[in-house]
N, C-alpha and C positions, 0 to 999 in steps of 0.2 A: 730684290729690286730689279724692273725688267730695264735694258739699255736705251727703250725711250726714255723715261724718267731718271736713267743716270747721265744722258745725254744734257736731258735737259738742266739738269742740274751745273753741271762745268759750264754750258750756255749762259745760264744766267750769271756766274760767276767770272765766267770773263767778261760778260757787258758790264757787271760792273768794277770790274778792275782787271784791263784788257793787257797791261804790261806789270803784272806783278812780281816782286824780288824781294829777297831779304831783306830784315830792317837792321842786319849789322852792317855797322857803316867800315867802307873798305875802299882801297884805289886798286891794288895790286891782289894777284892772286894766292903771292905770300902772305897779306894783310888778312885775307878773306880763311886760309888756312889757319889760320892763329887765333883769329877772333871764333872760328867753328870748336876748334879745339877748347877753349876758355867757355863756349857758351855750355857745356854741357852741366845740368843743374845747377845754370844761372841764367837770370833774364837777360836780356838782347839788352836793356838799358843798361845793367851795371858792366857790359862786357863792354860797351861802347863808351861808360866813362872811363873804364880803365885803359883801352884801345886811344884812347886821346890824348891821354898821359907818356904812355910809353911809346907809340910810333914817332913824333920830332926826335925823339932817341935814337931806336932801332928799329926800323922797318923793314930791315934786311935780314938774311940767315945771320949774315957774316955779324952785324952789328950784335944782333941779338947774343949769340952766343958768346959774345965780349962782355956780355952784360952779367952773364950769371947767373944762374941759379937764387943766389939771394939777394943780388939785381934787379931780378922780373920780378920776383914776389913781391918787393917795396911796392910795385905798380897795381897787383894784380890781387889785393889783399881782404878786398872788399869781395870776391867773388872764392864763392866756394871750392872746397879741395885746391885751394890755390898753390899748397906745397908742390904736390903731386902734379900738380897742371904745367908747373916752372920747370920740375924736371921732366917730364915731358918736352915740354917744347925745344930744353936746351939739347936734349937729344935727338928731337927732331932738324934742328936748325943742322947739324953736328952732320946726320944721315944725306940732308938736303945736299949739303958742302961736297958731302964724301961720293954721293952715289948716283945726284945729277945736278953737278953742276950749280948747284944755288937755286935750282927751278923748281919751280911744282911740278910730278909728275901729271901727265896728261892718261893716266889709266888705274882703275880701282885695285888690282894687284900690289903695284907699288906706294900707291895712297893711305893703303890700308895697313902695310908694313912698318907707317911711319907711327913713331910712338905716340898714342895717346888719341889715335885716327881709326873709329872703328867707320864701319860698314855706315853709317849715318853720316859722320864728316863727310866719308868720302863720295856718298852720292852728291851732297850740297855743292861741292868743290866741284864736281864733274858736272853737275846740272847749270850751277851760275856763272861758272868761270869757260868751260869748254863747249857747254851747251849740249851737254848728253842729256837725252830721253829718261833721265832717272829720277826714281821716287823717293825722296830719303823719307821715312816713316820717322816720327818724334811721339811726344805721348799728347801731343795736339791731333797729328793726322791720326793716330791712332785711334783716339777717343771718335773724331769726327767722321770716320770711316765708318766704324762699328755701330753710333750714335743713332747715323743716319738711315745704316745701310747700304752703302753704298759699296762697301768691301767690307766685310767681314774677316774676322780671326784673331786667336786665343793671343796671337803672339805678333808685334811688330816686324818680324818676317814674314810670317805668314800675313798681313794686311797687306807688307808691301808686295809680295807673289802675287794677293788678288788684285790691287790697284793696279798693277802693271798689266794683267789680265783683262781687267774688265775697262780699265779708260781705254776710248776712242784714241789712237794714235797724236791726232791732231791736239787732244789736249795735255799728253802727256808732258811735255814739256814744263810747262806749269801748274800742272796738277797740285803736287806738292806745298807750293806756294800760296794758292787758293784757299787749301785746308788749312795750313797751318795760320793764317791770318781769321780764316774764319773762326775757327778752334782759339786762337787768340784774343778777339776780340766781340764776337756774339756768341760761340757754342761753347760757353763756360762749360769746367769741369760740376761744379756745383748747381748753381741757376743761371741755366741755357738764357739767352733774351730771344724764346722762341717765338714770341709774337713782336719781334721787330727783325725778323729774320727772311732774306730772300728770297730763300728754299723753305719754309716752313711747310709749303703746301706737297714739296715735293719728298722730301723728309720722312721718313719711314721711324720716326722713333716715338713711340707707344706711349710715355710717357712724357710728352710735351708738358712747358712749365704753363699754368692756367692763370697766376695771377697778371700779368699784363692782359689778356685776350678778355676775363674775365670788369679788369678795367673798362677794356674800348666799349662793351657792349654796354654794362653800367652807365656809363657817362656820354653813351651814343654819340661818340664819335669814331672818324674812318682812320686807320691809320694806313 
């Protein structure tokens, strides 16, 4: 894909959704750490009903780790590896207390040290909450990257190397955001809705899905 057409592409994606953000609901950047950690191989809904539950609890390091281990699970039971997630967190909360302060770190070194926080939490955390330039690559951007062409590679490092690469500066900041919504909500892993898709035209992927486009022309109307 040449950078006019990948240009254009983030273009059309910020006209149409110009302040994009995650759809885990959060106030604090403790909240937003905790719901990243829980979201992984779970949807953004069931992290959000359980995120509703256990915050008037504990929304703190401090609270949390009062709670327990088999405290947070009661909460968190509906969302998968939820054993593993509680302990997790309680040693995170535990590290937060110990090694700054009750805070979230402000840098991916110490983000990534924290239990259960790989290289993807901590891009989201540094992107949403501090507003660093980073990509966190999921298997949305990953799909939607490779799908389209717009960055290619074998492996969710390597995608995020290229997207880092190849977006324009100016849209890096929400890059991530863009795809992962898109990838969530039109560029299905299964059946793409490529002919109700913004970027279709710009879209580099060979195999576009034909029965909606195959509709429009059928039934001669414009969509």
């Amino acid at each position: 894909m040449n950078a006019k057409k990948r240009r254009a592409i983030y273009e059309t994606l910020k006209n149409l959704n110009p302040y994009p953000t995650t759809e885990l609901e959060y106030t604090t950047s403790f909240e937003l750490l905790i719901a990243v950690i829980l979201s992984a191989q779970a949807t953004d809904i069931s992290v959000n009903k359980a995120m509703r539950q256990i915050l008037p609890i504990a929304n703190t390091p401090k609270a949390m780790l009062a709670l327990g281990e088999e405290g947070i699970e009661q909460y968190i039971k509906a969302i998968g590896l939820y054993r593993i997630k509680a302990k997790n967190i309680i040693s995170t909360c535990r590290m937060l207390l110990d090694k700054h302060y009750g805070e979230v770190p402000n840098n991916r070194k110490a983000l990534e040290a924290l239990p259960g926080v790989g290289r993807k939490t901590a891009s989201v955390v540094l992107n949403t909450i501090f507003g660093h330039p980073t990509i966190a690559v999921d298997t949305h951007v990953f799909r939607v990257a490779n799908r389209t062409r717009l960055a290619t590679g074998k492996n969710v490092r390597a995608v995020e190397v290229a997207l880092k690469k190849l977006t324009p500066a100016e849209f890096q900041h929400n890059a991530h955001h863009w795809l992962i919504l898109h990838g969530r909500h039109v560029c299905y892993a299964r059946a793409p809705k490529c002919g109700n898709c913004v970027i279709e035209t710009l879209c580099e992927f060979k195999s576009k899905t034909y029965a909606f486009t195959q509709k429009c022309i059928d039934s001669h109307k414009v969509y």
